[in-house]
C-alpha positions, 0 to 999 in steps of 0.5 A: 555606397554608390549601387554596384550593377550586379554582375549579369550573364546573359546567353543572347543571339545575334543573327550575324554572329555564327556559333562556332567557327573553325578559324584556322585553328582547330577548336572542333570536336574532330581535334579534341580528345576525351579527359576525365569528367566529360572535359576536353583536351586539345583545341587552340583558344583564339584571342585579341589584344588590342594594343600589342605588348610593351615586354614579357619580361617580369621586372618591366611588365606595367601594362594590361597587355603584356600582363594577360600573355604573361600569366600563362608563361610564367608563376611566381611563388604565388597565383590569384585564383581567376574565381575569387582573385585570392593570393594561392600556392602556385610554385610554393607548397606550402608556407608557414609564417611565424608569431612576429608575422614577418617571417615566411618560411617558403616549401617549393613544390618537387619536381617543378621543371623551366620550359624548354628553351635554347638557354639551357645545356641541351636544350632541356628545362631544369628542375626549379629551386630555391636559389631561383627564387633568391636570384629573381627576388635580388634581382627586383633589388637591383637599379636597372632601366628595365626594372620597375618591380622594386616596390614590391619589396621596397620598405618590407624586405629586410636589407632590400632598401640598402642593397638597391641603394648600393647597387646604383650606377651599375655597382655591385653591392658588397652584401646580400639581401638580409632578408632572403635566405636560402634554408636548402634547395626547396626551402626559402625563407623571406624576413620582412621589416614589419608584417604585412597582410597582402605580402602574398598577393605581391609575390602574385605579382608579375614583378615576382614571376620566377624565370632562370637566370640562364634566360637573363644571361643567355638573352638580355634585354631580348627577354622582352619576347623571349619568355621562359617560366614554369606556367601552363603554356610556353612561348612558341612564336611571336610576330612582332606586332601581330600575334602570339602563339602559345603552346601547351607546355607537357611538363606542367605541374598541375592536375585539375578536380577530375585528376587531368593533367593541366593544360587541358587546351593545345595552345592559345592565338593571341592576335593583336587587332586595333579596331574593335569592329574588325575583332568582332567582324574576326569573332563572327567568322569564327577566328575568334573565341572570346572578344573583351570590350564591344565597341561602344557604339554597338553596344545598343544594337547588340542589345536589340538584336538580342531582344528580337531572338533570346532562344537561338543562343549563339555566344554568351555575353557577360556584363561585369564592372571592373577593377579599373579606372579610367583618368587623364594623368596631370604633370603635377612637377613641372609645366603649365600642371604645376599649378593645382588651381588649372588642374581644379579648373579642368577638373570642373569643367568635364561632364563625365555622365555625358561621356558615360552616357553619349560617348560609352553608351553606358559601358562604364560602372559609374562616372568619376565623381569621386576618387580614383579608387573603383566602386568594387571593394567591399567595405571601401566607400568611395561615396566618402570621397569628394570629387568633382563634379560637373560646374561650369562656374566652379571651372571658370573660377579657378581658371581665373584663380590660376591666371588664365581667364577665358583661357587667355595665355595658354597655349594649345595643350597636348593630350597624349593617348593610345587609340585602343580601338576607337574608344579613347579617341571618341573620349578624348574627342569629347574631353576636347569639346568640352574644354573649348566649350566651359573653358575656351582651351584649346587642346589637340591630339596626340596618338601612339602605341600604349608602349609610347605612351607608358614611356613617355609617362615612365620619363615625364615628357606630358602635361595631360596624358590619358591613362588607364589602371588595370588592378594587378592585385584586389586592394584599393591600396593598389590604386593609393600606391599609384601615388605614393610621392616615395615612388618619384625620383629625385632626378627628373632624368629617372624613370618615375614608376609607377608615379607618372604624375610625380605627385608628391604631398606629405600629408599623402605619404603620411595616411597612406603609410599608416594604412599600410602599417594598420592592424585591420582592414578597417583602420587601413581604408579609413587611412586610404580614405583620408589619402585618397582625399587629399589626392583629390583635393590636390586635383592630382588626376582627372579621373573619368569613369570606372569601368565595366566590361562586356565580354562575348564568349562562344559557348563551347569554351568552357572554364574560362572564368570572367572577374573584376580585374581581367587576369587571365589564366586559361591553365583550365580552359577546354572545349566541349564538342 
């Protein structure tokens, strides 16, 4: 096994960086109000983004950053615990599951109410019911450009592969879903194919996040930002581009350990500020509560400033490493990328550490020598894994291999990326460098949003593509399924989710399945190590680095739990004076 970095809290003090602001919204002690167990109601949580969202709507919700708002708006069936990241009762009650191991059989909770909003008669949110949950499940069956959820139940729910056929062109399909059954008004019953260990954790998934049908009529493709679920918080505003504030929803079905009635915050300020030095400049003057991700070239005298004055404890900085990996997506189709031995070529060719190290100033867990699954599952052994590591020779061999010695006949290629920050802009300067360098290649720079980005990868218009995977559920298996060759459509007209370098291998597919199909987790990673090989073999991706992350907290917020995979769900969060 590669060495994990042991997750380090570290209480710091940095001279320029204030305690406890009062930004604009009151975080004080003057606007909070006293709830059982010396916690706190009241307060608005103030964080940043740094790109802005692509859509809250739960069937097209791909991104990190549309993901972390919506948690708080909507729930599905099921919810990860921000502690453990286990799959736990959320709109469910309760549920049974029978000897076969593929019939789940659903209580919904009582009482359970929609937010308010303008899509319902009078303006007041209705009570949740098990035909909610069957309206939103069929919908994940449905073809449609604003659905890329169908993988969660695609080859497990009985009867859904047959009705997402027949509903293509827009056609409605004669049945329903065999495997969705209404039992009564709080009981739904869900029949898979074959059972399936980590069925809970996809309805955990924002692709199976429940929200009224009355909301889909009522507002279309609009759903993008205009949120409606049963969450903590509902969607009060949003600034395009800017911010987003969340409120308190008063109807919210939980209580915490103490007997308080869940939210215990006011709302939450979600702004979208690009540059990391302007966030944190925003964090020392108080008009930020929690910043994610330092700048990296900052990184070292934080820490300095940090050893000059260790009582005077400001904030919190928390070092973890993260259920994320960052690589440079191939258009393994079509194009110059078609051909494995110029993917090999750049592979070799990169000095990842030197990025680690120069670029990141070591905020990475490791460099990617290996596949393209994070060194943080237990049991699962990337060291198993061969990568590439850095070989100038073994580079300019293959370049050679593939027909382009000393890179001649190739024309300038295009790495497309969103900046987040300067960060990936730094990485991609680098990676640019080096190709010039080891390979003699000449490559430029391609900027736009993260919802350009995904959709120019969704519709294959890239040959080198920066991309990131932020884990939505805790399996490796959720980084194998990124590659999964059943997920690439025939046409190449066709949106290709969440596949964006179409790669497809048989021998992939094949170990890939049997992992799925395997009675313990053992016998499922040895299948998972044997694809993940074969992903490598075929240099379907140019993995970079797995990640880490350091967050800066104030002090005073408290319940706000930090873990491998950044979900968010602040529903506990509250102040202290």
């Amino acid at each position: 096994m590669i060495p994990m970095k042991k997750i380090a809290v570290f209480l710091i003090a940095i001279a320029t960086i204030t305690s406890c602001g009062n930004g604009t919204d009151k975080t004080g002690s003057e606007s909070l109000k006293e709830a059982k167990g010396g916690k706190k109601y009241g307060g608005v949580l103030k964080v940043n983004q740094n790109e802005y969202i692509k859509s809250l709507y739960p069937l097209n919700i791909i991104d990190v950053y549309s993901y972390r708002v919506s948690t708080q708006v909507y729930e599905g069936l099921f919810k990860f615990n921000p502690q453990d990241l286990m799959p736990t009762e959320a709109l469910a009650e309760s549920y049974t599951l029978d000897e076969t191991k593929t019939i789940y059989t659903i209580k919904l909770r009582k009482g359970v109410r929609f937010h308010d909003a303008d899509c319902f008669e009078g303006g007041k949110g209705r009570e949740v019911t098990a035909e909610d949950i069957k309206f939103c499940f069929t919908q994940v069956c449905i073809q449609n450009k604003n659905n890329q959820g169908f993988t969660i139940f695609q080859g497990l729910l009985k009867g859904a592969d047959e009705y997402y056929a027949a509903s293509a062109n827009g056609n409605k399909p004669s049945k329903e879903i065999e495997g969705i059954k209404v039992v009564d008004s709080h009981t739904i019953q869900l029949e898979l194919v074959k059972p399936y260990t980590l069925f809970t954790s996809n309805l955990a998934r924002p692709f199976a996040f429940i929200y009224p049908k009355e909301a889909l009529a009522k507002y279309g493709e609009d759903m993008r930002i205009k949120a409606v679920g049963t969450g903590p918080f509902y969607l009060a505003k949003v600034d395009e581009g800017s911010t987003i504030l969340l409120k308190r929803n008063a109807n919210y079905y939980r209580q915490d350990d103490k007997g308080n009635q869940l939210p215990l915050l006011e709302g939450i300020k979600i702004s979208f500020i690009k540059e990391k030095k302007t966030e944190l400049l925003e964090f020392e003057k108080g008009g930020l509560d929690m910043v994610v991700r330092l700048p990296s070239e900052d990184i070292i005298e934080i820490f300095n400033r940090a050893k000059q004055d260790s009582t005077n404890k400001k904030f919190e900085l928390e070092r973890s490493p993260e259920m994320t990996t960052q690589y440079l997506n191939f258009m393994t189709q079509k194009g110059l990328f078609k051909n494995k031995d110029l993917r090999k070529a750049f592979s070799f060719a990169i000095n990842r550490q030197e990025i680690l190290d120069a670029v990141l100033n070591g905020e990475g867990e490791a460099a990617g020598d290996h596949g393209i699954t994070p060194p943080v599952f237990n049991k699962y052994d990337i060291a198993r894994i061969k990568g590439y590591e850095y070989n100038v020779d073994s580079a300019l061999y293959y370049l050679k291999k593939a027909g382009f010695e000393g890179g001649k006949g190739l024309p300038t290629i295009q790495l497309h990326i969103s900046p987040e920050g300067e960060r990936h802009i730094n990485v991609a300067q680098a990676v640019i460098r080096q190709l010039k360098e080891n390979l003699n290649i000449e490559v430029s720079i391609n900027q736009q949003p993260v919802a350009q980005l995904i959709d120019r990868g969704l519709t294959g218009d890239f040959e080198f593509m920066r991309m990131a995977y932020y884990a939505d559920y805790p399996s490796p298996e959720n980084f194998l399924w990124l590659f999964w060759g059943k997920n690439v459509p025939e046409s190449e007209k066709d949106k290709s989710y969440p596949n964006m370098p179409r790669f497809k291998n048989v021998r992939y597919d094949e170990y890939y399945e049997k992992g799925l199909q395997a009675s313990t987790v053992d016998e499922a990673y040895e299948y998972f190590s044997k694809a993940e090989q074969v992903l490598m073999d075929e240099a379907a991706v140019l993995v970079l680095w797995y990640d880490e992350v350091y967050r800066i907290i104030k002090p005073n917020v408290k319940d706000c739990p930090n873990n491998p995979m950044q979900y968010w769900d602040f529903s506990k969060t509250y102040f202290s004076k």
